[in-house]
Rosetta silent file (secondary structure, phi, psi, omega in degrees, C-alpha in Angstrom):
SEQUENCE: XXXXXXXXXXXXXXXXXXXXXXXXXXXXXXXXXXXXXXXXXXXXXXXXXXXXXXXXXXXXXXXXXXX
SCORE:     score description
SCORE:     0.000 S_00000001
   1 L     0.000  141.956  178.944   16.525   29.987   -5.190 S_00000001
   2 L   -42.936  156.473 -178.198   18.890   27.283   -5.693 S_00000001
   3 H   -73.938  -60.130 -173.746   17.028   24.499   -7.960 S_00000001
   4 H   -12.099  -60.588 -161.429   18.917   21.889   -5.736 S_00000001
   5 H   -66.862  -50.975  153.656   17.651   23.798   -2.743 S_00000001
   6 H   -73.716  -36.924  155.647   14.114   23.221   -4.315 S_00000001
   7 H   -25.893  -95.261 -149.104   14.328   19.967   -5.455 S_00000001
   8 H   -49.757  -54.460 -165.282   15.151   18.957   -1.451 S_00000001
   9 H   -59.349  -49.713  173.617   12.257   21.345   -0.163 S_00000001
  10 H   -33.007  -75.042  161.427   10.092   19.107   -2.633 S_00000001
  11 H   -33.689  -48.930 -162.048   11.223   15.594   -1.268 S_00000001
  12 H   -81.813  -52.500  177.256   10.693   16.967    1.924 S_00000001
  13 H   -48.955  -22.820 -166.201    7.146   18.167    1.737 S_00000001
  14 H   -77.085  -82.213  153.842    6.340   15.046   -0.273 S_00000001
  15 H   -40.099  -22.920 -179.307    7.606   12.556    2.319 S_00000001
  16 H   -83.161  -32.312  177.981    5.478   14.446    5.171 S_00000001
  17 H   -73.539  -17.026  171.003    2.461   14.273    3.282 S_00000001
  18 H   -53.795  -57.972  179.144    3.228   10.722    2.395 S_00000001
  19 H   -49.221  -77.946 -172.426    3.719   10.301    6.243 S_00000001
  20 H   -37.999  -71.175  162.325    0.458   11.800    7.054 S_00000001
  21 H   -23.854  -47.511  173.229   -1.358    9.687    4.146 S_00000001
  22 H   -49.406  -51.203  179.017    0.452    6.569    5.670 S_00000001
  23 H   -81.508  -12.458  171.392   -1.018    7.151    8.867 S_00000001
  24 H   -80.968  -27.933  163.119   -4.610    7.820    8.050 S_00000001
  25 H   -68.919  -25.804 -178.172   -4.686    4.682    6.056 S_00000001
  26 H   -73.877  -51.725 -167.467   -2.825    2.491    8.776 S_00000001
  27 H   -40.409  -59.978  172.105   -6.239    4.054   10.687 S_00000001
  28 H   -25.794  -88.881  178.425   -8.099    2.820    7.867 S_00000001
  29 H   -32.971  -68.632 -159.204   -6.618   -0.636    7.564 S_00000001
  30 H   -57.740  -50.351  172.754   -6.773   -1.145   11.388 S_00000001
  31 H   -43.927  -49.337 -159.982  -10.936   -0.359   11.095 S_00000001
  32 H   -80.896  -53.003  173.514  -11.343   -2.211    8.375 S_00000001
  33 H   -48.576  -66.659 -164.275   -8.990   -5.419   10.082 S_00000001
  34 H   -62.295  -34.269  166.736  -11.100   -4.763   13.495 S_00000001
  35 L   -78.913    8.378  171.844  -14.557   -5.390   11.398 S_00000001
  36 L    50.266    8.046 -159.450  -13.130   -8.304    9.780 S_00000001
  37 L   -85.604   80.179 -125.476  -13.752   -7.543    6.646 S_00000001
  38 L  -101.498   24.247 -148.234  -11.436   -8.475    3.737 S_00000001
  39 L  -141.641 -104.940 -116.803  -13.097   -5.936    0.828 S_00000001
  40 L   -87.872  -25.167 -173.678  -12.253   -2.846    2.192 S_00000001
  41 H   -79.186  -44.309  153.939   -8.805   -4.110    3.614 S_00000001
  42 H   -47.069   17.109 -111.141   -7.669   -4.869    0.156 S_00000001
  43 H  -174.035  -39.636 -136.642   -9.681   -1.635   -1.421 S_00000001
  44 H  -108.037  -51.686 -134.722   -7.266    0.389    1.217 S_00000001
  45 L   -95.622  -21.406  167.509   -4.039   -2.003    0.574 S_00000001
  46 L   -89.444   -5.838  176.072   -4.113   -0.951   -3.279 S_00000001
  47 H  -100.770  -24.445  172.970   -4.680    2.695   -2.533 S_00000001
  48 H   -83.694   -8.470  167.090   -1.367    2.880   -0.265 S_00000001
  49 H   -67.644  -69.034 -174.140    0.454    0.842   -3.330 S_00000001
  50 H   -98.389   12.713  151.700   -0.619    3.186   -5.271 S_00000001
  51 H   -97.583   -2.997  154.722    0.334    6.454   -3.797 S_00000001
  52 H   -86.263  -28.482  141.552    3.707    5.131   -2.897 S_00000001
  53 H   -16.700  -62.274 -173.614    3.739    4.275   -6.437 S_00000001
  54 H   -74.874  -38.724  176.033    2.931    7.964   -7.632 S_00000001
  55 H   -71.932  -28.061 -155.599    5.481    9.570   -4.983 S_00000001
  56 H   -86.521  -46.937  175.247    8.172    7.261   -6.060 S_00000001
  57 H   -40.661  -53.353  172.810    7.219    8.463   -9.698 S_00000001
  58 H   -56.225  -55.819  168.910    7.554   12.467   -8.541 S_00000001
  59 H   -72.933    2.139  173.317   10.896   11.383   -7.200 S_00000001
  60 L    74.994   59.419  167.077   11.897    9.523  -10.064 S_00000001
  61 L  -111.141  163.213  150.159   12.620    6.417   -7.547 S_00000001
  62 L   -20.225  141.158  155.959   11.753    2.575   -8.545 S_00000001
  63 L   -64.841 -155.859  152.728    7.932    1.925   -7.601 S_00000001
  64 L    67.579  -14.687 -162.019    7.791    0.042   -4.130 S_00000001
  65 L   -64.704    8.369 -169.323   11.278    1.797   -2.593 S_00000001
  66 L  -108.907    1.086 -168.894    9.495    3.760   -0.156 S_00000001
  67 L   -85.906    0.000    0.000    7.686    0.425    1.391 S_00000001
C-alpha cells in the first residue's frame, strides 16, 4: 500500500477518534458546568488540551492547531 495512502488513512482515523473524544468530553464539561462545579471543569479542560496536544504530536502539527 502506498505509504502516502497510509499516512491519510492515519489522519483520518485519528481525527474521528479525536471527534468522538471531543464529544464525550463536551458531555463531560456540560455535567460538570450544570453542577457548578469549577474542579472537575478544569480537571476535564486540561485533559482535552492534552489530547489535542498528543494528536497534533502524531501528526507532527504545532500543539493547539486542532482547537
Amino acid at each position: 500500500m502506498d505509504p502516502n495512502h497510509q499516512r491519510q488513512q492515519l489522519k483520518n482515523v485519528t481525527f474521528g477518534l479525536l471527534n468522538d473524544i471531543g464529544i464525550n468530553l463536551s458531555k463531560l464539561y456540560d455535567l460538570a458546568d450544570m453542577a457548578n462545579n469549577t474542579g472537575p471543569i478544569m480537571q476535564i479542560e486540561n485533559v482535552m488540551e492534552n489530547c489535542e496536544n498528543h494528536a497534533a504530536s502524531i501528526l507532527n502539527l504545532p500543539p493547539r492547531i486542532l482547537r
